[in-house]
N, C-alpha and C positions, 0 to 999 in steps of 0.2 A: 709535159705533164701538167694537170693542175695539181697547186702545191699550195697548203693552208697552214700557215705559220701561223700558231694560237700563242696567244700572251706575248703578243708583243704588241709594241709601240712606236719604238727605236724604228724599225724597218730595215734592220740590219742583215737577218736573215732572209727576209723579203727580196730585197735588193741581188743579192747573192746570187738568189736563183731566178729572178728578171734578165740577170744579166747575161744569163747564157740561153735565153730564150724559151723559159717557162713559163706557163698561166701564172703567176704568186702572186697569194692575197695575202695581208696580215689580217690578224685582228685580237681584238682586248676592248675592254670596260671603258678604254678614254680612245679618245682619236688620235691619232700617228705625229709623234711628234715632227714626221717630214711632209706631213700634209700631205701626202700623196690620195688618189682617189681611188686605191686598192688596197684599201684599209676596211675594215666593216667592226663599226663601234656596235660590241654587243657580246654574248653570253656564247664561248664558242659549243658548247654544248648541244646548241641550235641550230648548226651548223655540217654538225660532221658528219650527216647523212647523203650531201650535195654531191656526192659524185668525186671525193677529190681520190687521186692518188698517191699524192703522199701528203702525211700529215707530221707535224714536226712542231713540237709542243718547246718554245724558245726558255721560259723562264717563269713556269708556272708559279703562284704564290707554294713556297715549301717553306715556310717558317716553323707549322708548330710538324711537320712530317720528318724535319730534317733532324739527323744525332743531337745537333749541337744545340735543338730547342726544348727536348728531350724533356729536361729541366724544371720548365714552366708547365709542364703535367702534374706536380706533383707540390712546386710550391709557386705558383701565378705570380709575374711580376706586379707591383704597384698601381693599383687603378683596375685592376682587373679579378678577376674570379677564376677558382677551377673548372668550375661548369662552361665558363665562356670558354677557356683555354680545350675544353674536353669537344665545345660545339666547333671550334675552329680547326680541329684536329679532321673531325668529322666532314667537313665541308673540303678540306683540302684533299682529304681521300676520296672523295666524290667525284670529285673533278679528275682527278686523276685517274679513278676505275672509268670513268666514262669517255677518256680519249685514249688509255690503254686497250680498252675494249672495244673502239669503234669500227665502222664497217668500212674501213679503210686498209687496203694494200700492203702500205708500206708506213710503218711509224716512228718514231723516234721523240722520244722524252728526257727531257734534260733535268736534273733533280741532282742534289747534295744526296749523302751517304743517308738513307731513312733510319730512323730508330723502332724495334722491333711492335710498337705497338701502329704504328703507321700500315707498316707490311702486312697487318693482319686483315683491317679495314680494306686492304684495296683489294677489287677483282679479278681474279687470276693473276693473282702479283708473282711476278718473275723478275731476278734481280738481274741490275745492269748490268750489259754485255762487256762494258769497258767504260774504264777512268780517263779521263783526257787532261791535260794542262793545258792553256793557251801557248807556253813556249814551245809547247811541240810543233806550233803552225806561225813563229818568228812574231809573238807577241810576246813583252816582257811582262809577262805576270805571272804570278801564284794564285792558283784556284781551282783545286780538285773538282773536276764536273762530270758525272756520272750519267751517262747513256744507255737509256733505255729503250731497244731495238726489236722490231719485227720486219722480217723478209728485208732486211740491210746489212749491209758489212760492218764490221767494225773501219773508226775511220783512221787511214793511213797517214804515218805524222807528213809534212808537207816541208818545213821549214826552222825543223830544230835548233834552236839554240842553248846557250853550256851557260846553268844557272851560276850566280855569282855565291859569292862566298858568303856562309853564316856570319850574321856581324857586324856585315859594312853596310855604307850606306846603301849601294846598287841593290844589297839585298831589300835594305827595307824600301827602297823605292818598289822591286817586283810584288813585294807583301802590302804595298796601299790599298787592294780590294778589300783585305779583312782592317787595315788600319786606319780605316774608315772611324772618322769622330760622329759619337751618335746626334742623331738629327731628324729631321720629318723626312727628309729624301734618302735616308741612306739608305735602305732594304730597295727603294729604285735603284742607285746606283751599283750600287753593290750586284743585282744582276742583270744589270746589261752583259749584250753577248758581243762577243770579240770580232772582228771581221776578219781574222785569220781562217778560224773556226768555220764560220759562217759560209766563207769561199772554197773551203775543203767540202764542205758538205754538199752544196753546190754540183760543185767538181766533182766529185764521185760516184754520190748517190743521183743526180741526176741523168748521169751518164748512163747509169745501169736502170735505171725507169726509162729512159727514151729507148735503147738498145732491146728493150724487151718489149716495149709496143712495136719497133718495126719489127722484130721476128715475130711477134703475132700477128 
């Protein structure tokens, strides 16, 4: 299959599906932190009419779309304005009706839990199929990532493992994505995507795109 990983950089998801023998391109606003030359620096927007078959949206910007920004609607953090926070709201629903909506196969959008004024803005918005943790696929982390699915399965855990106890330290180690100290990079780091994840998706959903172009 050709497979167009949008918003990414990392090349995590890219990789995943390279490595079982699919066309994968990434692409995003900067060039690929692995230097790879299946990267395409630019506006994936631009893009989504080329032919791909599956399309798989890694870690779009969801700041002002997500519950937890909710917040900054109604009183704007420091240095900024409602109107900006109301134009950024707007631009991230954009982007998101426009690769929900594209003329592509098979899709998949990765997004936090939206807060009700985000779901209105976007076109034909239909709520995620299914919530995932990375420890389902034997990564130790906390971080509820909600999947948003067309003509795909939900994905099957791979490599569970038994979260540690409220309290200790193991806990707060799995809780570092959100205990993140603020900084210029942390909305980068904070979503990068897991190669647990990455290699399930891979695994399954490309499995079920190759299986259906040979029976066609």
């Amino acid at each position: 299959m050709r497979v167009l990983v949008a918003c990414e950089l990392s090349g995590t998801v890219r990789r995943a599906f390279a490595a079982i023998g699919h066309d994968a391109w990434s692409c995003d606003l900067r060039p690929a932190e692995d230097g790879c030359n299946k990267h395409i620096v630019g506006d994936v927007r631009n893009m989504l009419g080329d032919g791909w078959d599956l399309l798989m949206v890694a870690h779009p910007p969801c700041t002002r779309l997500c519950n937890s920004g909710v917040r900054w609607l109604t009183a704007p953090p420091r240095g900024r304005s409602l109107d900006e926070m109301w134009r950024d709201l707007g631009a991230g629903a954009d982007l998101f009706s426009a690769c929900w909506n594209a003329p592509i196969e098979r899709i998949c959008i990765e997004n936090p839990v939206m807060h009700k004024h985000a779901k209105v803005l976007i076109t034909n918005y239909q709520p995620p199929v299914q919530t995932v943790q990375p420890w389902w696929f034997g990564e130790p982390f906390f971080k509820a990532t909600g999947l948003y699915l067309r003509n795909l399965p939900p994905l099957a855990e791979t490599r569970r493992l038994t979260p540690p106890l409220a309290g200790t330290a193991e806990h707060r180690a799995w809780s570092r994505v959100h205990r993140m100290p603020p900084g210029p990079d942390r909305g980068r780091e904070r979503s990068r995507f897991f190669d647990g994840i990455a290699v399930a998706m891979a695994d399954q959903w490309g499995r079920i795109g190759a299986e259906r172009q040979v029976a066609a």
